[in-house]
Each structure stands twice: as structure tokens, then as C-alpha cells.
C-alpha positions as CSV (number, residue, x, y, z in Angstrom):
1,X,0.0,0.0,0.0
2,X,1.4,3.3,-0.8
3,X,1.7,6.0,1.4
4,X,-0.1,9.7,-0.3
5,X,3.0,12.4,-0.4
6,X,2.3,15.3,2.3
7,X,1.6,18.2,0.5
8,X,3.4,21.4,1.4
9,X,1.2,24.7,1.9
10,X,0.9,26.8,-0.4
11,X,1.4,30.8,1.0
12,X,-1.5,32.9,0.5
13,X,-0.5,35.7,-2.2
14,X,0.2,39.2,-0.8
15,X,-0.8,38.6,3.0
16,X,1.0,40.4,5.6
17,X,3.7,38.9,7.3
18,X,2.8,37.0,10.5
19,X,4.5,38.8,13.3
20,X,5.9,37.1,16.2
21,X,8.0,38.5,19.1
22,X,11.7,38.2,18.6
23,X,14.1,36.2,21.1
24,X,16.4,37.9,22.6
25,X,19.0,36.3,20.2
26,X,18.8,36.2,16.8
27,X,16.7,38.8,15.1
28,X,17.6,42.4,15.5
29,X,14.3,44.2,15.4
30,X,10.7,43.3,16.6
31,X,7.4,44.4,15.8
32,X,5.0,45.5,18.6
33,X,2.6,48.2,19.6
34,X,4.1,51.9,19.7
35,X,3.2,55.1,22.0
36,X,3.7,57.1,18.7
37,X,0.9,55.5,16.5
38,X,-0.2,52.1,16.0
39,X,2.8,49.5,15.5
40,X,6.0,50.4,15.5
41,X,9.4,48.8,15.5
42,X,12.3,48.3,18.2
43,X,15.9,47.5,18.3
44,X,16.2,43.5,20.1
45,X,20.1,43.9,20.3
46,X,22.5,46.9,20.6
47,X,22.7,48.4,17.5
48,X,25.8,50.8,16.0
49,X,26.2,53.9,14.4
50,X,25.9,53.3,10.6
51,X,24.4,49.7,11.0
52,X,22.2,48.7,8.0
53,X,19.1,47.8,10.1
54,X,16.5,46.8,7.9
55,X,15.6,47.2,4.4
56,X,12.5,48.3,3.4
57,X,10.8,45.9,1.1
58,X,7.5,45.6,-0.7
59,X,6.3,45.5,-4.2
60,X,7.7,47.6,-6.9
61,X,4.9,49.7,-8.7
62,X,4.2,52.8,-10.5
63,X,2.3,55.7,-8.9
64,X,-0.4,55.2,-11.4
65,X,-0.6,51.7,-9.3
66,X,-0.3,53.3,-6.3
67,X,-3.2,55.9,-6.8
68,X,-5.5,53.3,-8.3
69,X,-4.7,51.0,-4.7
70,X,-4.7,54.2,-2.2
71,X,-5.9,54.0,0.4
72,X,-4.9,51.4,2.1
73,X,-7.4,52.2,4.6
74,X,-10.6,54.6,4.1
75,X,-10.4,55.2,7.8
76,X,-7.1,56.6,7.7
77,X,-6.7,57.9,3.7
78,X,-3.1,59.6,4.9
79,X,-1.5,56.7,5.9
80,X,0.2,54.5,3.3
81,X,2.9,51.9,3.4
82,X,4.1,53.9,0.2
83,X,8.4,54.6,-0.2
84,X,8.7,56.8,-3.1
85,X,11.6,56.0,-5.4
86,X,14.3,58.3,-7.5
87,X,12.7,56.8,-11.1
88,X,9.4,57.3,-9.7
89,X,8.5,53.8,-8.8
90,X,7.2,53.3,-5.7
91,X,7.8,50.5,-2.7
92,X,4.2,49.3,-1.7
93,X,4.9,47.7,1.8
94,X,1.7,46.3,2.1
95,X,2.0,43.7,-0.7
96,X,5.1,41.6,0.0
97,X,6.4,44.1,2.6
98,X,8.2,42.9,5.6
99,X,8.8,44.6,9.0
100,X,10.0,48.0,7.9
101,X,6.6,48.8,6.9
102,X,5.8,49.5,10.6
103,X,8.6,52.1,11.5
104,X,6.7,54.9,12.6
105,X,8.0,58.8,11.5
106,X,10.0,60.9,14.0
107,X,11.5,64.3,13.2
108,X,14.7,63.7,15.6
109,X,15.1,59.8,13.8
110,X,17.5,57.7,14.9
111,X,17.7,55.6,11.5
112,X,18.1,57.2,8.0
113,X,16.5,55.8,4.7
114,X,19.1,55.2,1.8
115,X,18.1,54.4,-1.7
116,X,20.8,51.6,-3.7
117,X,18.9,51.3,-7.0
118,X,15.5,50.3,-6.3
119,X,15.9,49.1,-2.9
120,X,15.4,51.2,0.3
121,X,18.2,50.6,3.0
122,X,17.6,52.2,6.6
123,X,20.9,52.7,8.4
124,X,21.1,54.0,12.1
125,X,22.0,57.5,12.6
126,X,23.5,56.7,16.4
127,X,23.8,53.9,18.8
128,X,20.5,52.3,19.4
129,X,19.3,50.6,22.7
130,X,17.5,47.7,23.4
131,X,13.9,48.1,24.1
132,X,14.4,51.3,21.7
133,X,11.6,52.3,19.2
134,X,13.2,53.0,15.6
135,X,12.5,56.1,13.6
136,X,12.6,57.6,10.3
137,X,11.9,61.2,8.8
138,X,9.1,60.7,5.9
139,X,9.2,64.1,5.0
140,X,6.9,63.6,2.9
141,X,6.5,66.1,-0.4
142,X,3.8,67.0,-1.8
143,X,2.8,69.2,-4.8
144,X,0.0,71.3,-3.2
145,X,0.9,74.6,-1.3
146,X,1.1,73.5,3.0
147,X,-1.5,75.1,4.4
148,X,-2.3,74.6,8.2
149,X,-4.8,72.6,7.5
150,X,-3.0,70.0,5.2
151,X,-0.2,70.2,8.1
152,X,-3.0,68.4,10.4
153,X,-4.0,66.3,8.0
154,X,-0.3,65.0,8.1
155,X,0.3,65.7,11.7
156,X,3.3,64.1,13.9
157,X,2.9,63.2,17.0
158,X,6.6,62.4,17.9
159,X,6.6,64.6,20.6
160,X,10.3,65.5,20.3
161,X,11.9,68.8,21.0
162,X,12.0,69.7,17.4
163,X,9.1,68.5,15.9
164,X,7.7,70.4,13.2
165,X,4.0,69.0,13.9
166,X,3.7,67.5,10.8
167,X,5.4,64.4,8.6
168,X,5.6,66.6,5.7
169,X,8.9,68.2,4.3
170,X,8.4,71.7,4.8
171,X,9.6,74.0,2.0
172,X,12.4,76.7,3.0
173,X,10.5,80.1,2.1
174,X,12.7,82.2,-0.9
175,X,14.3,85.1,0.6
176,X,12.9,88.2,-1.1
């Protein structure tokens, strides 16, 4: 009598990463819930000045794609898992993202976002602590003129010294 072949599971296409807590060997970086806003991630292990901590992965599309998908969310229409690229691709963390996705804006960051072709490399400004949440500046551009009001709509809530209230990359004013 013969004996049917297990089969291996197939992954579901373009589901989000199950997220487990990391051990406290192993894995630099672990997802969990954040004081800034929603999830967020934080260093495991010591981590070093100029360290490549995490890349920033996701599905390559154009923005074309990405307006057609957006948002994400209709509760939240402002908040993407969108990484704008030089060529004008764009890094949609939501479909075959990983972990990066989560790392929540800061306007005193400890990590800094690199671009190496079409991938997204986030490096750590400083040292990093364990039990420390990991940053990024978005500064997000847009094309429309920042009004108050489109400030809120984008609003931080870092709560650092020198935030500027707002994830977006505010333009220097000309001098006259």
C-alpha cells in the first residue's frame, strides 16, 4: 500500500507577514505596539552607528498603481505603506512588505533611509538601545501649497523637542 506524499502549503499571495515576538538572540528588530501610533518597531540587540538595520521591502509599482490602490485604509486615507523611489516607482509595503513597513516617522530619527537602486536601506544615525523604538523622517513632499490645515492632516505626534508638527517636508520660504 502506498503511502499519499504530504503536501506542502501553499502561502496565500500578498498577505502580511505574520509577526511574532523576537528572542532575545537572533533577530535584530521586533514588531510590537508603539506610543507614537499604531505598531511600530524596536531594536532587540544593541545596534551601532551606521548599522544597516532593515531594508525596506514591498512590491515595486508605478504611482499610477499606487493611486489606483490608495488608500490602504478609508479610515485613515493619509497613511500609506508607500516609499517613493528616484525613477518614480514606488515601494508598496503592504503587498510583500516585511517589518519595515511599521517604522513609525520621528522628526529627531535615529535611523536614516538610503536608496541603492530600487531598494530602500535604513541605516542607524546613532547607537541604538535595546527596548528602543526605531525612527525615520518621511518628509513627505507634496505638490499642493502647505496650508495649516494639510499640516493636520499629516500631523506628527513624535513629541520630540523639534518637531515640526507635521510628517511633511516643509519648504524653505525664498528670501525676497
Amino acid at each position: 500500500m502506498s503511502q499519499a506524499k504530504p503536501q506542502k502549503p501553499v502561502p496565500a499571495a500578498r498577505t502580511a507577514p505574520v509577526v511574532h515576538p523576537a528572542p532575545a538572540t537572533g533577530k535584530r528588530t521586533q514588531v510590537r505596539d508603539s506610543g507614537v501610533h499604531g505598531k511600530g518597531v524596536y531594536a532587540v540587540r544593541p545596534l551601532s552607528a551606521g548599522d544597516k538595520v532593515l531594508e525596506y521591502k514591498g512590491e515595486i509599482i508605478t504611482w499610477q498603481e499606487a493611486l489606483d490602490r490608495h488608500p490602504h485604509d478609508p479610515s485613515q486615507p493619509n497613511h500609506t505603506f508607500y516609499f517613493h523611489l528616484d525613477d518614480g516607482h514606488v515601494i508598496d509595503g503592504k503587498h510583500l512588505g516585511n517589518s519595515a513597513k511599521w517604522i513609525n516617522h520621528s522628526c529627531e530619527p535615529n535611523l536614516e533611509a538610503e536608496q541603492d537602486g530600487n531598494r530602500v536601506f535604513l541605516y542607524a544615525l546613532r547607537d541604538i538601545e535595546p527596548g528602543e523604538e526605531l525612527f525615520f523622517d518621511y518628509g513627505l513632499v507634496i505638490d499642493e501649497r502647505i496650508t495649516p490645515t494639510l499640516k493636520k492632516e499629516y500631523a506628527c505626534w513624535c513629541g520630540t523637542p523639534s518637531c515640526r508638527g507635521t510628517m511633511l517636508a516643509l519648504k524653505r520660504r525664498k528670501k525676497a
